[in-house]
C-alpha positions in Angstrom: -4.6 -6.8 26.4 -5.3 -8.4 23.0 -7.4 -6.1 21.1 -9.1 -9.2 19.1 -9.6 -11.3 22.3 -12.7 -12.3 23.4 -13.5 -15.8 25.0 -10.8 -17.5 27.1 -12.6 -19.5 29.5 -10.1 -20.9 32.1 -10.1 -24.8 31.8 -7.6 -26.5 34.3 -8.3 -29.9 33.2 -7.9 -28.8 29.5 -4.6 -27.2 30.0 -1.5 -28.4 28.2 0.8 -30.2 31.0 3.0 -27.6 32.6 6.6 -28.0 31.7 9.8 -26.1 31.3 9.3 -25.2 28.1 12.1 -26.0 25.1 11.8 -28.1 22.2 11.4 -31.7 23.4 8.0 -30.2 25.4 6.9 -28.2 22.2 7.2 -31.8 20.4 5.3 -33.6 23.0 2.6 -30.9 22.6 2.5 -30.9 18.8 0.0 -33.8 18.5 -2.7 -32.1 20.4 -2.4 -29.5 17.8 -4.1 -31.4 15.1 -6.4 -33.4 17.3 -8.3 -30.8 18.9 -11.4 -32.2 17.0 -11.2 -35.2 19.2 -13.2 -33.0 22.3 -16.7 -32.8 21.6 -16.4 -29.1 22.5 -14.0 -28.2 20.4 -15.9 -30.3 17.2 -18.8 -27.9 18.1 -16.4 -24.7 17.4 -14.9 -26.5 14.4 -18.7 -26.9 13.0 -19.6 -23.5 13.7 -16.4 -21.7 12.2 -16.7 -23.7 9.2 -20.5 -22.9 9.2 -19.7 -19.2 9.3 -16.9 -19.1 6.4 -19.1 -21.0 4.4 -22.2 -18.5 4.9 -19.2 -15.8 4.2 -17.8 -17.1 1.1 -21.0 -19.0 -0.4 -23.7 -16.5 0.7 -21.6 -13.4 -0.4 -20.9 -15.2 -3.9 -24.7 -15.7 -4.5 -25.0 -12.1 -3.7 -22.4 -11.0 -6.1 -23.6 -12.8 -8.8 -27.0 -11.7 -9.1 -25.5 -8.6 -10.5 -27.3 -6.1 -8.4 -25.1 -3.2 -6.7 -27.3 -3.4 -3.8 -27.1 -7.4 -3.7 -22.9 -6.8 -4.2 -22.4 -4.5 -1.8 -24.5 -6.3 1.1 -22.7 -9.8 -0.3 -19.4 -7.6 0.2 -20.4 -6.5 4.1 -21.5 -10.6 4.3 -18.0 -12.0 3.2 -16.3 -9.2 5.4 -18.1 -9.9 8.5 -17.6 -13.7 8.5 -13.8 -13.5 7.4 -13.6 -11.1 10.0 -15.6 -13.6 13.2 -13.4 -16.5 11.7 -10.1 -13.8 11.9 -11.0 -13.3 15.7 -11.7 -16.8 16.2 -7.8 -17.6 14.6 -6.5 -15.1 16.7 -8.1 -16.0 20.1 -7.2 -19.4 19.8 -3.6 -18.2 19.0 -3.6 -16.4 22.4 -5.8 -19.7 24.3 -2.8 -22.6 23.0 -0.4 -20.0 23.8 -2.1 -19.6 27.8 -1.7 -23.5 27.4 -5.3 -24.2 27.3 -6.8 -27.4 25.3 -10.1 -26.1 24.0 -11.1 -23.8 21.8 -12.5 -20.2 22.5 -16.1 -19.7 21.5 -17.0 -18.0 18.1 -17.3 -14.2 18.7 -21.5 -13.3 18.6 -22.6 -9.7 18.3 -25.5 -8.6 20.2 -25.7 -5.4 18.9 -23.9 -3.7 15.0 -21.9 -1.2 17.9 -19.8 -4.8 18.5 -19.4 -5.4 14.6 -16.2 -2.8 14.7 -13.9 -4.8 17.6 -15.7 -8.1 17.1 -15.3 -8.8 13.5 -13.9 -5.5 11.4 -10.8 -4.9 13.6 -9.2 -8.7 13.3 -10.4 -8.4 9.8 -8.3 -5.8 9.5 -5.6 -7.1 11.9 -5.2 -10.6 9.8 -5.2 -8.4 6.5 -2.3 -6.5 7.9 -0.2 -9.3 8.5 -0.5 -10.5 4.9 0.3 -6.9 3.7 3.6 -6.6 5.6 4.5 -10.2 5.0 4.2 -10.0 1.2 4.3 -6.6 0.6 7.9 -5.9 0.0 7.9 -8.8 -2.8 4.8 -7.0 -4.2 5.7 -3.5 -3.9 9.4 -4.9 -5.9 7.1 -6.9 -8.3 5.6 -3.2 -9.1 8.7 -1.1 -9.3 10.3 -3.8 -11.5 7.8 -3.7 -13.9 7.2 0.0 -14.3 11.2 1.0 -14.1 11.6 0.1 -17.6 12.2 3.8 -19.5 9.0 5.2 -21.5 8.4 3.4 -24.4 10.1 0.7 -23.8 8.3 -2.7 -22.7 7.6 -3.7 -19.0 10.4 -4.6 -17.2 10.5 -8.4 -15.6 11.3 -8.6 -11.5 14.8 -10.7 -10.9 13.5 -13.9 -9.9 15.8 -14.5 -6.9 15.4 -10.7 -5.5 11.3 -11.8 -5.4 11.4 -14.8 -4.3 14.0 -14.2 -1.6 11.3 -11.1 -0.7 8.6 -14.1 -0.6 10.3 -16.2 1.4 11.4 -13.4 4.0 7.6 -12.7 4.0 6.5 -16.4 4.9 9.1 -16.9 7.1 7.8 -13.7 9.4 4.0 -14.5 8.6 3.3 -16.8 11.7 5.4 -13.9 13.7 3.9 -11.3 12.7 0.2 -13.1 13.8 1.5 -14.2 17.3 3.0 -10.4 17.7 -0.5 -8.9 17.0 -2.2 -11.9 19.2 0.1 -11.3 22.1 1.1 -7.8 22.1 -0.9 -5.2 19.8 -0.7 -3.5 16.5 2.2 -1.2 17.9 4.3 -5.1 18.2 4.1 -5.2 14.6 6.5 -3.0 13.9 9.2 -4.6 16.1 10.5 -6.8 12.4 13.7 -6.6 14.6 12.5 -8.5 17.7 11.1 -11.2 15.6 13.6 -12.2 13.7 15.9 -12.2 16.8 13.8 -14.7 18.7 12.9 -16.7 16.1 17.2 -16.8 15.6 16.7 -17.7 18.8 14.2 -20.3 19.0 15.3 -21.2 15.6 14.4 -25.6 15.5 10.8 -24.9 16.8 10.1 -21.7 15.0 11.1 -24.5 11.8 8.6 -26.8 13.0 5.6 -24.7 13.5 6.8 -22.8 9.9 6.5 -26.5 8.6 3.3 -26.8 10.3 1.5 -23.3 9.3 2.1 -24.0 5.5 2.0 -27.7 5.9 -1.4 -26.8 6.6 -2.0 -24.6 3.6 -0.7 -27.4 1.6 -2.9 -29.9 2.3 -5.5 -27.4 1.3 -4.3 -26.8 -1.8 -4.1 -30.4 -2.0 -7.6 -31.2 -1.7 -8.6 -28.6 -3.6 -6.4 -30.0 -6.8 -7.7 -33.6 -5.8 -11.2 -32.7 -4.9 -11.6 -30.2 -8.3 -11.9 -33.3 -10.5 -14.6 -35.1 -8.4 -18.3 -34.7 -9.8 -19.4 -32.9 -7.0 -21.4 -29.5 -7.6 -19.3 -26.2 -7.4 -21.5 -25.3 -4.3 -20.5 -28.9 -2.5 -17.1 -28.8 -3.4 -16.8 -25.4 -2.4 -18.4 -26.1 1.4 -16.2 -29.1 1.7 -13.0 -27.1 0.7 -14.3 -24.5 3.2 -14.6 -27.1 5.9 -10.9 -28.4 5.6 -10.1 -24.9 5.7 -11.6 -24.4 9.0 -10.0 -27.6 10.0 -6.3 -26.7 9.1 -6.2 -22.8 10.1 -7.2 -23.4 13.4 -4.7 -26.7 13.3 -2.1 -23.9 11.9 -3.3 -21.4 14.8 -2.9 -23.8 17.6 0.5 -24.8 16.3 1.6 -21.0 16.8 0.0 -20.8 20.4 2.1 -24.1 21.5 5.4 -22.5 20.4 4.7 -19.3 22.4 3.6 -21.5 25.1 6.7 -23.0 25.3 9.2 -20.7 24.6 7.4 -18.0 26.4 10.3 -16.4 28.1 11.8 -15.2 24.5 8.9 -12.9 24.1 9.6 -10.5 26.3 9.5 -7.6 23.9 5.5 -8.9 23.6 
């Protein structure tokens, strides 16, 4: 079992047709991946996600900035716990699309601080993994590069292609890494070998949802650049940015879950 998973309501009627898998049925199913808005339910989880990143980000920056160590460090615990219900909400609808299911799983709610550890800490934790092993290679050459230059001598410079070959190995096994610890557990992480061998593999579709993930991203950075020279006030701007956001990770998430779901008999090492 998951160790992030928490609501995955069974929904026949919501369920991706089944197929045979392969690429022509993970085309057919892409569509569905950005209109998930479209079922009243699922606009409900989009509203609440967004209203939970935006309490996160917004709420902990007011906190911040009033300068208090008491207000930081409570603004710190406020950013951490929604990044972390929005990281469980990513990774549960990875493992929903990927069970074929049409709607979204329900935002993770606490009844008690005991749940704050697996509810919201441990994907926190698990989504902050991913990004260290995807880009930390590039960073930890980045460092030695720069501090191999001999003692009095001025900082050495990283060779462009050797770090950007590491970035692009890292973006290339992000989306992996994510389904691995969705599917399998923290122990799958490790298995750098089985993931580049089925997405060799599976190679066209694990293109497409690579051009979907960070299509995504860049239509947030998009609307960031294009919305940053509107009028608006910082606070707007920033809750509208947050709500694309919400939008186009879960877009990104569900476009990961439909390429397991159709190429499901690759993962066996999950």
């Amino acid at each position: 079992m998951p160790p992030v998973a928490f609501d995955r309501p069974g929904t026949p009627g919501n369920a991706f047709s089944e197929t045979d898998g392969g690429l022509v049925a993970y085309l057919k199913a892409l569509p569905r991946v950005f209109g998930y808005p479209l079922r009243a339910r699922n606009f409900g989880v989009l509203l609440g996600a967004w209203a939970v990143i935006a309490v996160g980000f917004i709420g902990a920056g007011f906190l911040v900035a009033s300068g208090s160590v008491r207000a930081t460090c409570l603004g710190l615990i406020v950013f951490v716990m929604a990044e972390g219900t929005f990281a469980a909400l990513c990774f549960n609808t990875v493992h929903q699309t990927a069970d074929g299911q049409d709607d979204l799983p329900g935002i993770p709610l606490f009844g008690s601080i005991a749940e704050w550890w697996p509810g919201a800490i441990v994907p926190f934790l698990g989504m902050l993994l991913t990004y260290v092993i995807a880009m930390g290679p590039a960073i930890a050459y980045a460092i030695y590069a720069i501090n191999s230059a001999p003692t009095g001598q001025d900082p050495g410079t990283p060779d462009t292609v050797a770090l950007l070959a590491l970035l692009a190995l890292g973006l290339f096994l992000w989306p992996m890494l994510v389904l691995a610890l969705t599917m399998g557990d923290f122990k799958a992480l490790l298995r750098i070998d089985a993931m580049v061998l089925t997405a060799a593999q599976t190679f066209p579709a694990y293109v497409v949802a690579l051009l979907l993930v960070y299509g995504c991203a860049a239509i947030l950075v998009v609307m960031d650049a294009v919305l940053s020279d509107s009028d608006s006030s910082s606070v707007a701007l920033a809750a509208l940015l947050l709500g694309i956001r919400a939008y186009v990770q879960i877009a990104a998430m569900r476009a990961v879950g439909v390429y397991y779901y159709c190429y499901q008999s690759r993962f066996a090492w999950l």
